[in-house]
C-alpha atoms as a printed R data frame, in Angstrom:
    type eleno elety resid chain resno       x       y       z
1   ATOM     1    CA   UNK     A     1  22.888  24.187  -3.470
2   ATOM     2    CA   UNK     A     2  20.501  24.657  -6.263
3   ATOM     3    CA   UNK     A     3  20.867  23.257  -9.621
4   ATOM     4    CA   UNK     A     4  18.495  23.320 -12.606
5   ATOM     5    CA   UNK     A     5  17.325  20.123 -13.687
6   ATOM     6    CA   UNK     A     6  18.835  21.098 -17.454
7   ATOM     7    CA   UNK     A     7  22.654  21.041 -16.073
8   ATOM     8    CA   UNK     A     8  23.979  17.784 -14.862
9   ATOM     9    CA   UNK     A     9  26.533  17.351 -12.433
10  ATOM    10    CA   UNK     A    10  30.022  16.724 -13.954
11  ATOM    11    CA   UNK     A    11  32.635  13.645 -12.924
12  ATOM    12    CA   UNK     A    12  36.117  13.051 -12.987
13  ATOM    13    CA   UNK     A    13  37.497  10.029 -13.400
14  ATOM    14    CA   UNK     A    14  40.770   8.033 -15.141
15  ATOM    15    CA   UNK     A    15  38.242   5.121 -16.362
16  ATOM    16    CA   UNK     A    16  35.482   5.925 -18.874
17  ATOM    17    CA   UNK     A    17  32.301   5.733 -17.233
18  ATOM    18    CA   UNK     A    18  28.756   4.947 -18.456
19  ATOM    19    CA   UNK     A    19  25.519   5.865 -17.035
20  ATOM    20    CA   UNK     A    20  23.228   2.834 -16.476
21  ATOM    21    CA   UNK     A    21  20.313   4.270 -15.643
22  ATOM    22    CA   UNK     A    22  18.553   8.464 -15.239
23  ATOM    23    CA   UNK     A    23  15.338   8.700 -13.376
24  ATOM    24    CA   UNK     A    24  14.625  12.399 -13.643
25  ATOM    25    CA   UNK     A    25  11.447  12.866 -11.111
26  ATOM    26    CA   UNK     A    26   9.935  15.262  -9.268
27  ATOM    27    CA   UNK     A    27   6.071  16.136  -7.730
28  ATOM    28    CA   UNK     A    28   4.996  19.558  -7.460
29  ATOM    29    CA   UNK     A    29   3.624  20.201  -3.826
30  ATOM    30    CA   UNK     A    30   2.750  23.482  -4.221
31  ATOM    31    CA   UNK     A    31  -1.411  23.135  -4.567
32  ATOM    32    CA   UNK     A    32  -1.548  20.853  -1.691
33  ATOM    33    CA   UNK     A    33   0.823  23.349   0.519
34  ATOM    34    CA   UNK     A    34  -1.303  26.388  -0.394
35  ATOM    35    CA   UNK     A    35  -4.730  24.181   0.694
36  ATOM    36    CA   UNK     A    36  -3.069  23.093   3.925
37  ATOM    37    CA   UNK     A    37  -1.871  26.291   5.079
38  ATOM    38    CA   UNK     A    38  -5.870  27.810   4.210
39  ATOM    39    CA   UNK     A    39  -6.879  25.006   6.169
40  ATOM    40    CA   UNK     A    40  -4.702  25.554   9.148
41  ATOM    41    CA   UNK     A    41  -5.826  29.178   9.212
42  ATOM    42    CA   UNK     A    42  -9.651  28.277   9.290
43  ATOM    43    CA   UNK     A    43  -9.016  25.541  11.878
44  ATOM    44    CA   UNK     A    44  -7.102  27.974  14.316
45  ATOM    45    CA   UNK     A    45  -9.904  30.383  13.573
46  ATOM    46    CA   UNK     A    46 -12.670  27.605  14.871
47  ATOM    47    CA   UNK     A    47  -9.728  27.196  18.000
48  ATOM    48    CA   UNK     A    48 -10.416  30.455  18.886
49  ATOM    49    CA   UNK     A    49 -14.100  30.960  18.764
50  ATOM    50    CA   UNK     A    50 -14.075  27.510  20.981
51  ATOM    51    CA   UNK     A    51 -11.577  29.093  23.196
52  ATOM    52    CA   UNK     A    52 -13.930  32.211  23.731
53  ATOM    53    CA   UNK     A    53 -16.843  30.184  24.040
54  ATOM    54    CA   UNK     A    54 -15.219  27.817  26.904
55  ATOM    55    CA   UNK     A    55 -14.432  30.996  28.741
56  ATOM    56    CA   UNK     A    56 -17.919  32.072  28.813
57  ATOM    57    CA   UNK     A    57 -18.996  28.627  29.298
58  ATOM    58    CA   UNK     A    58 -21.683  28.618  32.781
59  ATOM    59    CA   UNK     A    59 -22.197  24.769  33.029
60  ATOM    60    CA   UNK     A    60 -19.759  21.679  33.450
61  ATOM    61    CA   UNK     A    61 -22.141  19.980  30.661
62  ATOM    62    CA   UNK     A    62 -21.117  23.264  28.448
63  ATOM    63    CA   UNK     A    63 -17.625  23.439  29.461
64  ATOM    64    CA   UNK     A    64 -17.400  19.276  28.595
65  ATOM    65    CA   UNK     A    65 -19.582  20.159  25.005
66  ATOM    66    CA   UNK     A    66 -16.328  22.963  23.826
67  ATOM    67    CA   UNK     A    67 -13.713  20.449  25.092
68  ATOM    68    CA   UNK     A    68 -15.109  18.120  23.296
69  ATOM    69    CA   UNK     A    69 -14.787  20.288  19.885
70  ATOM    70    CA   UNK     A    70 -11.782  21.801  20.628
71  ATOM    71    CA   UNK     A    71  -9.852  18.494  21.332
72  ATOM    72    CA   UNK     A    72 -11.333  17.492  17.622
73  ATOM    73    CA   UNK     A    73  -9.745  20.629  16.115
74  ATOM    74    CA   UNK     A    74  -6.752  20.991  17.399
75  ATOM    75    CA   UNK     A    75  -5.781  17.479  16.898
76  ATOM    76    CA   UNK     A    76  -6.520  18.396  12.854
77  ATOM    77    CA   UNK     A    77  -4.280  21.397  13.644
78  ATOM    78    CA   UNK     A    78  -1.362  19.466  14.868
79  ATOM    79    CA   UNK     A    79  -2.528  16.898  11.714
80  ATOM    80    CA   UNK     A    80  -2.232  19.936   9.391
81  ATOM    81    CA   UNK     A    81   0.927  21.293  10.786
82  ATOM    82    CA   UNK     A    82   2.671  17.853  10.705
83  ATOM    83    CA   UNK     A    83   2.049  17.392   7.456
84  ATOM    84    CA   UNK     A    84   3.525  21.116   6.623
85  ATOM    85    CA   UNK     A    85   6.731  20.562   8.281
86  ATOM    86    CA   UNK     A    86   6.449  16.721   6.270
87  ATOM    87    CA   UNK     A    87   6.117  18.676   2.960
88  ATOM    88    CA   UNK     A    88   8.060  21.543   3.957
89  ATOM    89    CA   UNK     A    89  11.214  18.811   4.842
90  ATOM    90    CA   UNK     A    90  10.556  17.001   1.602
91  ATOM    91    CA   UNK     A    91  11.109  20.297  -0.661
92  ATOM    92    CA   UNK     A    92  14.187  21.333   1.518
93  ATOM    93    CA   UNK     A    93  16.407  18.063   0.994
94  ATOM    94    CA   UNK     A    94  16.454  16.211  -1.902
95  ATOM    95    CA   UNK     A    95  17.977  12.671  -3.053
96  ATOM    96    CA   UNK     A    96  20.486  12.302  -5.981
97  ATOM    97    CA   UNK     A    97  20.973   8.983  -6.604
98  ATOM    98    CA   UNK     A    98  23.824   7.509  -9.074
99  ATOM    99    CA   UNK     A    99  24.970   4.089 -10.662
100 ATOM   100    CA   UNK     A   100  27.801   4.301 -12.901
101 ATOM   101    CA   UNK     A   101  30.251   1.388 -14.476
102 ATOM   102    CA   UNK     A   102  32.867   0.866 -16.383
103 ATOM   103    CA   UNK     A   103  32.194   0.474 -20.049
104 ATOM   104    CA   UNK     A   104  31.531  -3.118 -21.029
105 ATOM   105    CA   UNK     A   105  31.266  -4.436 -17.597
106 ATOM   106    CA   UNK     A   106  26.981  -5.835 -17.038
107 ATOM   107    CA   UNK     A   107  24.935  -3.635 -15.578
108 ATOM   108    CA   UNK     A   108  23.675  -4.177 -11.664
109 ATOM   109    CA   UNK     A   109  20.724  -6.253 -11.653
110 ATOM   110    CA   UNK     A   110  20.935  -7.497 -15.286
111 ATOM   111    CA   UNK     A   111  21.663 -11.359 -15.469
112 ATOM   112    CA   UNK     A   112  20.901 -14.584 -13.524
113 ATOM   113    CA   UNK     A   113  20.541 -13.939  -9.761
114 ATOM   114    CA   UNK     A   114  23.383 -15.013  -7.511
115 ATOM   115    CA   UNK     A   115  23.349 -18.121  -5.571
116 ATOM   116    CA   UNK     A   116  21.412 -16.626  -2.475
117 ATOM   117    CA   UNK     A   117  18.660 -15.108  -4.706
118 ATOM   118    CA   UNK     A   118  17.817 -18.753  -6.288
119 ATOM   119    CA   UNK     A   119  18.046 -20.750  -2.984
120 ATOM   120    CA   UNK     A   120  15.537 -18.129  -1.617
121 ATOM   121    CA   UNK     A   121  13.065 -17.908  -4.792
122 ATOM   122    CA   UNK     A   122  13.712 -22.380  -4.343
123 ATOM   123    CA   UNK     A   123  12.824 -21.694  -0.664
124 ATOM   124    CA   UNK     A   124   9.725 -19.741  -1.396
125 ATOM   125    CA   UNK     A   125   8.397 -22.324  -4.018
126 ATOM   126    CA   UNK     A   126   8.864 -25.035  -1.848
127 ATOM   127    CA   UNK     A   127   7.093 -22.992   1.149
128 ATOM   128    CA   UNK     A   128   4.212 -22.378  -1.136
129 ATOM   129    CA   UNK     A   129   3.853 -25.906  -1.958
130 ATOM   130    CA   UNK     A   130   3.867 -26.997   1.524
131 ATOM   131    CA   UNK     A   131   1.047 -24.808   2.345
132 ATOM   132    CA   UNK     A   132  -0.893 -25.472  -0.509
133 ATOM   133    CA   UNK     A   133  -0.485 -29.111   1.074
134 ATOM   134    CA   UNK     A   134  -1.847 -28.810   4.271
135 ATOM   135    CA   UNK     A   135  -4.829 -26.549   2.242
136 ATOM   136    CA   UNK     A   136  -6.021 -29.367  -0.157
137 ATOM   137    CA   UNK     A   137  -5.353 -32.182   3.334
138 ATOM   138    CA   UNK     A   138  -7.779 -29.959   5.156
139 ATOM   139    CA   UNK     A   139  -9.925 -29.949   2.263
140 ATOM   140    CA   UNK     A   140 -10.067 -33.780   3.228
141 ATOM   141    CA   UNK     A   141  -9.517 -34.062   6.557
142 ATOM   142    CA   UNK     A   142 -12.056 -31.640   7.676
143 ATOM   143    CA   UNK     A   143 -15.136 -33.176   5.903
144 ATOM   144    CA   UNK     A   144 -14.089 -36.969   7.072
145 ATOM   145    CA   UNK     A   145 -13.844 -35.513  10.563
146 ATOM   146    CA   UNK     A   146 -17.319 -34.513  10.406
147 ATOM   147    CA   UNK     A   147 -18.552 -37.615   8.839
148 ATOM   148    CA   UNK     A   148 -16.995 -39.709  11.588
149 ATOM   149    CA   UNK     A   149 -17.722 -37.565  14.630
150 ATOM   150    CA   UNK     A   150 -21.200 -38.596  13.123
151 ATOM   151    CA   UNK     A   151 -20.997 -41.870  13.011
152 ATOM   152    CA   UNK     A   152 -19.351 -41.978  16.341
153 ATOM   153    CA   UNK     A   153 -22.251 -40.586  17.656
154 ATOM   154    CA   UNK     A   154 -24.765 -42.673  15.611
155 ATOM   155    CA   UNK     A   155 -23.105 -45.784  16.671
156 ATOM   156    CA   UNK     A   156 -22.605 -44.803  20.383
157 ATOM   157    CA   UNK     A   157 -26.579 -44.031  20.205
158 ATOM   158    CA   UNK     A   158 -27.787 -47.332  18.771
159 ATOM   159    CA   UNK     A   159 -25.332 -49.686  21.094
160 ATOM   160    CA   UNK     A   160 -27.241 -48.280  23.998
161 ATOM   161    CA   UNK     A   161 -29.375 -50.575  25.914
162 ATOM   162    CA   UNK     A   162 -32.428 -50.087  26.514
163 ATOM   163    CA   UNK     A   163 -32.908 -49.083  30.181
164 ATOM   164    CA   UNK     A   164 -36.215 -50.405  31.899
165 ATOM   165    CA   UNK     A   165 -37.945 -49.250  34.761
C-alpha cells in the first residue's frame, strides 16, 4: 500500500509510547533506471548486428571473431538487466523499521554494554596485545637470526682445516 511520507502510520496501545528514534530516507533511482534501460536498448541493438554478421560469417576465424563480441555483449546485457530487476525489486518493497518504549524506560543501545559486550571488547584488547607481541619479538628475533646464521657460518668456515694435497 502506498503512503506519503507526510502521514505517519498510527498505533494503538494501553501504555504511552515514545518514539526513540525516525530515520526518514530514501534515494531516487530514477536517472540511473532511465540510463540503464538506454543502455540495454543500444547493447541489444550491437546483439543484433553481431547476430547478422555471424550468419553471414564465411570463415571459422570470422565466425570465432563475432563470438567473441557477442559473448562480451550479452554478458553486459544480462549485467544490465540484473541490475533492472535489482532496482526494479528495491522500488517495489520497502522496509519500515520501528523502536518504540515505554516512557521513562532507557532507550536500546544507550548505557554501559552488557556483560558479553565487555568480555568481548576485553577479549579483543587482549588479542591485539598478543599480536602486537609476537610483532615487536619478530622485530628481534628475526635480525638475531640473521646475525647468528652468520656467525654460524663464519665460525664453521674458519674451524676448517686446511686440507693438503
Amino acid at each position: 500500500m502506498y503512503r506519503p511520507a507526510s502521514s505517519k502510520p498510527r498505533f494503538r496501545s494501553s501504555k504511552t509510547l515514545v518514539t526513540v528514534r525516525e530515520n526518514v530516507s530514501g534515494q531516487d533511482v530514477s536517472e540511473e533506471f532511465v540510463d540503464l534501460e538506454a543502455r540495454l536498448r543500444n547493447w541489444r541493438a550491437q546483439e543484433a548486428v553481431l547476430l547478422r554478421l555471424m550468419s553471414r560469417a564465411k570463415t571459422v576465424v570470422g565466425t570465432i571473431r563475432v563470438q567473441s563480441e557477442l559473448s562480451v555483449v550479452q554478458l553486459e546485457t544480462e549485467k544490465i538487466r540484473g541490475r533492472l530487476r535489482f532496482l526494479e525489486d528495491q522500488a517495489s518493497f520497502g522496509t519500515i523499521s520501528a523502536t518504540y518504549v515505554t516512557s521513562g524506560a532507557p532507550a536500546p543501545g544507550d548505557g554501559p554494554p552488557g556483560t558479553i559486550a565487555r568480555a568481548w571488547n576485553e577479549a579483543l584488547d587482549v588479542m591485539l596485545s598478543v599480536v602486537s607481541a609476537l610483532i615487536v619479538s619478530l622485530g628481534f628475533l628475526v635480525p638475531a637470526a640473521v646475525l647468528g646464521a652468520v656467525g654460524l657460518a663464519a665460525y664453521r668456515g674458519l674451524r676448517r682445516p686446511a686440507t693438503t694435497p
